[in-house]
mmCIF file as Biopython writes it, N, C-alpha, C and O atoms, coordinates in Angstrom:
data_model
#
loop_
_atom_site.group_PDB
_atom_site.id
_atom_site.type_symbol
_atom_site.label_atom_id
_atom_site.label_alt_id
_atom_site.label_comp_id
_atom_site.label_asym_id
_atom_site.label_entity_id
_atom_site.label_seq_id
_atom_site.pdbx_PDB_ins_code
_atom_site.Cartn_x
_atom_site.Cartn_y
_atom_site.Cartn_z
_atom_site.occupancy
_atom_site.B_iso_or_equiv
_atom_site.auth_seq_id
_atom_site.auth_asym_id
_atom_site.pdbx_PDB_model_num
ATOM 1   N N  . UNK A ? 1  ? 124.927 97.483  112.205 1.0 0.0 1  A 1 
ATOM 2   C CA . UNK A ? 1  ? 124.173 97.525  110.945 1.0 0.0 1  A 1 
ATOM 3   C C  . UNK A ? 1  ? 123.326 98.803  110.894 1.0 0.0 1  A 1 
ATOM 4   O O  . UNK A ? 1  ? 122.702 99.234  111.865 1.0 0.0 1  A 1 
ATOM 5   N N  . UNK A ? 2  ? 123.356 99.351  109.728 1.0 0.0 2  A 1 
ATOM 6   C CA . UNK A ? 2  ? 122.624 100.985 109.700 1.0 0.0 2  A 1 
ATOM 7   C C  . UNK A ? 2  ? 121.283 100.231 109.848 1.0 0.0 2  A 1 
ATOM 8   O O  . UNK A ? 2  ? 121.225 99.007  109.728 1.0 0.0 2  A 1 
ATOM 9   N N  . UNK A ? 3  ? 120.128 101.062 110.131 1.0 0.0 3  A 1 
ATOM 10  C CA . UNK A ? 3  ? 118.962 100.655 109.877 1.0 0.0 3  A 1 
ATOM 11  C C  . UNK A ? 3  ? 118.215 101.546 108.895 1.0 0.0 3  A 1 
ATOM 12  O O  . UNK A ? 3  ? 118.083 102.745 109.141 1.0 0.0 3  A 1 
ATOM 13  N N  . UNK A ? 4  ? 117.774 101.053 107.907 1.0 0.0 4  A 1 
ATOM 14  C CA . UNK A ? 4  ? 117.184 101.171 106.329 1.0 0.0 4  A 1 
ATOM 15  C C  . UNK A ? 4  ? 115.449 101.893 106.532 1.0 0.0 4  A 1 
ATOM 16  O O  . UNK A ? 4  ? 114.644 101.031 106.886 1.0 0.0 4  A 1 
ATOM 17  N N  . UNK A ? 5  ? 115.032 102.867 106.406 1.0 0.0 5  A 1 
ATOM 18  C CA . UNK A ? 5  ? 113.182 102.380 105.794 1.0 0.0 5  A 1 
ATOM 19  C C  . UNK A ? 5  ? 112.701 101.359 105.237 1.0 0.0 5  A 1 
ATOM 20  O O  . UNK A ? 5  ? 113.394 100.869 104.346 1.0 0.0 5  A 1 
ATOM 21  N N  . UNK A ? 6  ? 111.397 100.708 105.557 1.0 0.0 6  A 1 
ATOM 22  C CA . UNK A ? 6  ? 111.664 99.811  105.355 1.0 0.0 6  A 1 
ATOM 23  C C  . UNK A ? 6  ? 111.339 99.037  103.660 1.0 0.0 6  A 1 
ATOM 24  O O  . UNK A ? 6  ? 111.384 97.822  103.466 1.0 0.0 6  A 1 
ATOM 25  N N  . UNK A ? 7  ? 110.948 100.327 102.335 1.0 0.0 7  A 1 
ATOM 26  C CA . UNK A ? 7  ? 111.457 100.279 101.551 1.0 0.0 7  A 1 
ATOM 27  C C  . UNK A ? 7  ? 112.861 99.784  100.893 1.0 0.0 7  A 1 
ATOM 28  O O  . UNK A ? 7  ? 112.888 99.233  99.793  1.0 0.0 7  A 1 
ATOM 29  N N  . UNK A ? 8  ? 113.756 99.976  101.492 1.0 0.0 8  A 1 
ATOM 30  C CA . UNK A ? 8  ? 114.978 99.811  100.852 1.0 0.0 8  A 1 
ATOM 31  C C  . UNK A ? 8  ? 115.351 97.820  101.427 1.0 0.0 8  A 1 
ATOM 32  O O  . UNK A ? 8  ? 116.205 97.320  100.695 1.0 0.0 8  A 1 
ATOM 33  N N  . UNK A ? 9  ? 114.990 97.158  102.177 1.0 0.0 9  A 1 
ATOM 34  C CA . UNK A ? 9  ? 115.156 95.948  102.041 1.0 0.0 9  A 1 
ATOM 35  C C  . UNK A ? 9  ? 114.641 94.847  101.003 1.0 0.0 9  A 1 
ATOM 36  O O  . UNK A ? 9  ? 115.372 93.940  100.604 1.0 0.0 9  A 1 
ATOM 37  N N  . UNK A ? 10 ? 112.801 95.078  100.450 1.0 0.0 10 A 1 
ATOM 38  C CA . UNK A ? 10 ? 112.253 94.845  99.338  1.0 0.0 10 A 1 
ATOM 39  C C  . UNK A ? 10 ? 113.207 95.072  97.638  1.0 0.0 10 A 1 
ATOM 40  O O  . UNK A ? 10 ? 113.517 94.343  96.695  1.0 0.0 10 A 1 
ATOM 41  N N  . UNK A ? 11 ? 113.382 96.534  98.020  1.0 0.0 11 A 1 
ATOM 42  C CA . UNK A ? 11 ? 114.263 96.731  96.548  1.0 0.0 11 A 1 
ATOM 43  C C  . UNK A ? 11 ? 115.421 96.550  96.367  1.0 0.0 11 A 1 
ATOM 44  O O  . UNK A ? 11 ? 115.798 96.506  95.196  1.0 0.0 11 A 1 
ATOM 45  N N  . UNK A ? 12 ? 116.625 96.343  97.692  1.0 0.0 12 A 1 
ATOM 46  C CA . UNK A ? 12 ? 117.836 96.181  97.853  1.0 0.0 12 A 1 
ATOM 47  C C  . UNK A ? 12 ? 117.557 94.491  97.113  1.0 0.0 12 A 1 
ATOM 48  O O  . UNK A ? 12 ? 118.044 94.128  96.043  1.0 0.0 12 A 1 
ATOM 49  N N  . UNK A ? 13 ? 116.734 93.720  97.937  1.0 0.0 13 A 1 
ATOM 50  C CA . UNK A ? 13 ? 116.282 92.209  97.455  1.0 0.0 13 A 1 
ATOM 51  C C  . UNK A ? 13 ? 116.248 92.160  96.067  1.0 0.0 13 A 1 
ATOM 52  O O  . UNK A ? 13 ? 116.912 91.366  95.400  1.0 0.0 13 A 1 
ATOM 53  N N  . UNK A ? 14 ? 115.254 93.250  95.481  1.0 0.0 14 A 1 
ATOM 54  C CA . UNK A ? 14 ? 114.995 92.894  93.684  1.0 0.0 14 A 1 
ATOM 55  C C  . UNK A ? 14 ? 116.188 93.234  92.884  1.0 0.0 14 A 1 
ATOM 56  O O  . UNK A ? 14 ? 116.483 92.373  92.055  1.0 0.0 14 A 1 
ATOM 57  N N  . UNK A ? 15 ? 116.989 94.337  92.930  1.0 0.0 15 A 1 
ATOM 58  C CA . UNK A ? 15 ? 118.393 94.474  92.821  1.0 0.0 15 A 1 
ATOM 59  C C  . UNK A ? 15 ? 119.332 93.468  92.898  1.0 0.0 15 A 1 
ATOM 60  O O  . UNK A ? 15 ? 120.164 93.410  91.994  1.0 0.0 15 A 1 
ATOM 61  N N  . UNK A ? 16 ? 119.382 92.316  94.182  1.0 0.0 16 A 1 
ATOM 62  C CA . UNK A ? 16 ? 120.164 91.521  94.280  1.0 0.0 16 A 1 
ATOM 63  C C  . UNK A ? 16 ? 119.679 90.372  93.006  1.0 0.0 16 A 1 
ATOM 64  O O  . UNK A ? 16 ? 120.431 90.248  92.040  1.0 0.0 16 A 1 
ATOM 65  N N  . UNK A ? 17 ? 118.889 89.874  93.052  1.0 0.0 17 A 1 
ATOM 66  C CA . UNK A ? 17 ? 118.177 89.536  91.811  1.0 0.0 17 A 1 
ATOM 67  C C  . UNK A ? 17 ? 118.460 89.783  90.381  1.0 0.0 17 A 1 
ATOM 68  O O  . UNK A ? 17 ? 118.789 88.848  89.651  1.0 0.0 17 A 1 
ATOM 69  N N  . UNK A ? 18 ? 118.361 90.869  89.989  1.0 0.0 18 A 1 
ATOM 70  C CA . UNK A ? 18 ? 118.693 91.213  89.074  1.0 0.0 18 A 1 
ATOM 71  C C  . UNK A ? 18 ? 120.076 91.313  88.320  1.0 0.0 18 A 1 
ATOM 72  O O  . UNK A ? 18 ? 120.404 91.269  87.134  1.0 0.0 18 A 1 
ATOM 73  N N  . UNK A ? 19 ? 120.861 91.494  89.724  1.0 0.0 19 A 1 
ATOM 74  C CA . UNK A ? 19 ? 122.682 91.354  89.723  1.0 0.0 19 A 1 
ATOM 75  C C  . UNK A ? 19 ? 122.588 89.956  89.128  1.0 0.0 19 A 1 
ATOM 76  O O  . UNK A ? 19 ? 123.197 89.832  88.066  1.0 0.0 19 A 1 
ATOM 77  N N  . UNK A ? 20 ? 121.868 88.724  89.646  1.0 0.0 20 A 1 
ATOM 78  C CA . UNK A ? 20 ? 122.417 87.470  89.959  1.0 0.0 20 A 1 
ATOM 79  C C  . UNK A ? 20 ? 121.848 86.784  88.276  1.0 0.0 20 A 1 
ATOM 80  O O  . UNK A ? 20 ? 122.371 85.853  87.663  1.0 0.0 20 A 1 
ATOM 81  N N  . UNK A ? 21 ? 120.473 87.725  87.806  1.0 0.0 21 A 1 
ATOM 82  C CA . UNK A ? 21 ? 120.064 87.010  86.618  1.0 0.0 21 A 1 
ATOM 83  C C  . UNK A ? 21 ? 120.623 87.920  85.492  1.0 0.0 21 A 1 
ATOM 84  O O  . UNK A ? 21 ? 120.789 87.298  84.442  1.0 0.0 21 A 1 
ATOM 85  N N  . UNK A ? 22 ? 120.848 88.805  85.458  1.0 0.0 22 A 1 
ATOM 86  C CA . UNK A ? 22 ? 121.327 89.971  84.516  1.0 0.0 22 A 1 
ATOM 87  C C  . UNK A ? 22 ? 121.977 89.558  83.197  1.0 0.0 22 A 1 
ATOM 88  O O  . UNK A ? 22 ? 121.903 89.997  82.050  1.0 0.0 22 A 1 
ATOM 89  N N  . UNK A ? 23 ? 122.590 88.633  83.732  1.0 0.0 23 A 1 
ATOM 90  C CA . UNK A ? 23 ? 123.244 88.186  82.242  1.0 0.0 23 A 1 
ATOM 91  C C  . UNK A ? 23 ? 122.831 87.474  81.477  1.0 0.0 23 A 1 
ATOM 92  O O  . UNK A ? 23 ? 123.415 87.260  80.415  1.0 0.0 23 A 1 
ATOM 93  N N  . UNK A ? 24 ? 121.416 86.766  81.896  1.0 0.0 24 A 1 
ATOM 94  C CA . UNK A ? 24 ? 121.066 86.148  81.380  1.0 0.0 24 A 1 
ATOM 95  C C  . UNK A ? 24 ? 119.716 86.698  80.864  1.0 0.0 24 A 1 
ATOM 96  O O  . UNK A ? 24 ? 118.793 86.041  80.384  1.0 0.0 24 A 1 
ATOM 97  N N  . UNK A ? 25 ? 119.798 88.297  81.095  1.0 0.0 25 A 1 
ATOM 98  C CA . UNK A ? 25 ? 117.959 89.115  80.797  1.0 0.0 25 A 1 
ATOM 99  C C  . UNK A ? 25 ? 118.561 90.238  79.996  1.0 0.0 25 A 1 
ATOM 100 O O  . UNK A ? 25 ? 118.270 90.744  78.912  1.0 0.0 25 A 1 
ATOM 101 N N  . UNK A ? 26 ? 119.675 90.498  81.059  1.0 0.0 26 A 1 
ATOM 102 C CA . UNK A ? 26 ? 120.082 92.478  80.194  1.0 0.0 26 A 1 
ATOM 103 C C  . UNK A ? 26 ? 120.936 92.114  79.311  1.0 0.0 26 A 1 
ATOM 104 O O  . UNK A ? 26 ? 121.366 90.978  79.114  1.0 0.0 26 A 1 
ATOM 105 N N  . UNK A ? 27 ? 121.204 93.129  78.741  1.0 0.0 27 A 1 
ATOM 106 C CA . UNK A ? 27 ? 122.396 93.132  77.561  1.0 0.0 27 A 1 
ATOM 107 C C  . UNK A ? 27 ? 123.563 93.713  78.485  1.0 0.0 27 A 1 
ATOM 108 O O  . UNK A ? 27 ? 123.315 94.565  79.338  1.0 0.0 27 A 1 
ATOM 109 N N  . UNK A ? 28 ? 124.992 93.152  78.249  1.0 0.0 28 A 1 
ATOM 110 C CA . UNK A ? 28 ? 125.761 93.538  79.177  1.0 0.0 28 A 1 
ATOM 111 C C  . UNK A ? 28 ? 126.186 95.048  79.515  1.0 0.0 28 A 1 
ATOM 112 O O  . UNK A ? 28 ? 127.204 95.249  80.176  1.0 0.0 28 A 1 
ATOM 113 N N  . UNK A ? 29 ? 125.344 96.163  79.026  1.0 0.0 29 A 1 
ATOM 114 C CA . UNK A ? 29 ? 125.793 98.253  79.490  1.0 0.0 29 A 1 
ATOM 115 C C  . UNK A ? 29 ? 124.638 97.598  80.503  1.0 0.0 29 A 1 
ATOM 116 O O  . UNK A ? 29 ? 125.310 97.629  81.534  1.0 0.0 29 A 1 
ATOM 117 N N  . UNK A ? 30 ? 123.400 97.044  80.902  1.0 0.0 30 A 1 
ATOM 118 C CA . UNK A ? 30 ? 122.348 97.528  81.478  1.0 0.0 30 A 1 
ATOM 119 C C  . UNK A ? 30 ? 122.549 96.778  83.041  1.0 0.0 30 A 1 
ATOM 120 O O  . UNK A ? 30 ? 122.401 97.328  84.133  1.0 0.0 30 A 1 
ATOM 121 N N  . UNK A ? 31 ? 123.130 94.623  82.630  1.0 0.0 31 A 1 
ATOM 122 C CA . UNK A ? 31 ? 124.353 93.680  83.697  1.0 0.0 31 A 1 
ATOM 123 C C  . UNK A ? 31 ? 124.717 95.007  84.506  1.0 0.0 31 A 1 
ATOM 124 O O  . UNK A ? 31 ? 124.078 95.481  85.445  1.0 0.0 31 A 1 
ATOM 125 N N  . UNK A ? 32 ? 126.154 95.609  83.802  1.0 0.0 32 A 1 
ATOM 126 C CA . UNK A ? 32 ? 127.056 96.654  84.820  1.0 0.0 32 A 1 
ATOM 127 C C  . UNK A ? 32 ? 126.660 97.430  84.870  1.0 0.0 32 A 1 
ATOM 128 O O  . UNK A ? 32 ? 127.594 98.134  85.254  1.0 0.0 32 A 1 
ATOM 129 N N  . UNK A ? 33 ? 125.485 98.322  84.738  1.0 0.0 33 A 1 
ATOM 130 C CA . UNK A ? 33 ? 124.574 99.153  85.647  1.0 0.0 33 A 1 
ATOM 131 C C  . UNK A ? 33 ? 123.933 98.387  87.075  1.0 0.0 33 A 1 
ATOM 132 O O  . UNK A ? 33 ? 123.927 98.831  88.223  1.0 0.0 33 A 1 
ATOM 133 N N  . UNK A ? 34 ? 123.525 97.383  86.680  1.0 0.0 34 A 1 
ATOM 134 C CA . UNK A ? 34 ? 122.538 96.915  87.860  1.0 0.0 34 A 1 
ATOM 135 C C  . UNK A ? 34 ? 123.884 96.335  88.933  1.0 0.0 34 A 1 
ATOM 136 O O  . UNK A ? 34 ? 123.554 96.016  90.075  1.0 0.0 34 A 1 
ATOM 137 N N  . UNK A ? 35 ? 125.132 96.234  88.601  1.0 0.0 35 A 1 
ATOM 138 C CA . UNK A ? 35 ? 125.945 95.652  89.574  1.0 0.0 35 A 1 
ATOM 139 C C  . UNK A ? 35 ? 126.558 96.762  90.391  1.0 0.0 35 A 1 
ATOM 140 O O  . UNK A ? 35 ? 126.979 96.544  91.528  1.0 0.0 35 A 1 
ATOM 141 N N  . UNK A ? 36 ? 126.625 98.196  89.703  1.0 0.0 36 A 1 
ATOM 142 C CA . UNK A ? 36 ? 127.209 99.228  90.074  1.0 0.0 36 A 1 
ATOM 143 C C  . UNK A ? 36 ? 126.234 99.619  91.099  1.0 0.0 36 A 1 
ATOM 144 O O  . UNK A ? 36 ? 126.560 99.944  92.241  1.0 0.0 36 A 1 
ATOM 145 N N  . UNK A ? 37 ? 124.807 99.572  90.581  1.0 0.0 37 A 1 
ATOM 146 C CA . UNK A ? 37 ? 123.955 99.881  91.593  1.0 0.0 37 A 1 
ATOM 147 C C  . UNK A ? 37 ? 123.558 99.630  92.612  1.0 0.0 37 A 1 
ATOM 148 O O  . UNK A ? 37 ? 123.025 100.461 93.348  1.0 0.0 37 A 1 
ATOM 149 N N  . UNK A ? 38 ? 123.826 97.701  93.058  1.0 0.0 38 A 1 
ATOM 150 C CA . UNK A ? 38 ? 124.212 97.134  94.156  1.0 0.0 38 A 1 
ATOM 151 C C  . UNK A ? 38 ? 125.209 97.296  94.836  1.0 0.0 38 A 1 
ATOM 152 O O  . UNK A ? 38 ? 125.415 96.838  95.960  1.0 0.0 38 A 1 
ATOM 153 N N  . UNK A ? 39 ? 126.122 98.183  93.986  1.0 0.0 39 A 1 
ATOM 154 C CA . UNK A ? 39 ? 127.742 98.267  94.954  1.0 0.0 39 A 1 
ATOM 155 C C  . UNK A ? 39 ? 127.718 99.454  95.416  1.0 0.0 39 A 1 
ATOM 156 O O  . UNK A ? 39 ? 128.773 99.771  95.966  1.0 0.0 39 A 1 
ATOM 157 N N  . UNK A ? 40 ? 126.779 100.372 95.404  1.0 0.0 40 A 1 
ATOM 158 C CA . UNK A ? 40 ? 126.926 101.587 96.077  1.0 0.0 40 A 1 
ATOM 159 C C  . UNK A ? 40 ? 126.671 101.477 97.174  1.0 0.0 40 A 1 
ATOM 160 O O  . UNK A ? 40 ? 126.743 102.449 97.926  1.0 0.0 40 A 1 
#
């Protein structure tokens, strides 16, 4: 496992979040931004 700063576990978390509620907050261009952004 790479090891992260420890920034990027907090926001990797709110990201995952956002993937999981997205469709039910964003409009679907902003959904497949936030999923693209978890998949990088």
């Amino acid at each position: 496992m790479p090891r992260y700063p420890w920034f990027f576990a907090p926001l990797n978390h709110i990201i995952m979040l956002f993937s999981n509620y997205c469709s039910a907050i964003f409009p679907c261009v902003l959904c497949a931004f936030q999923i693209h952004i978890c998949n990088l």
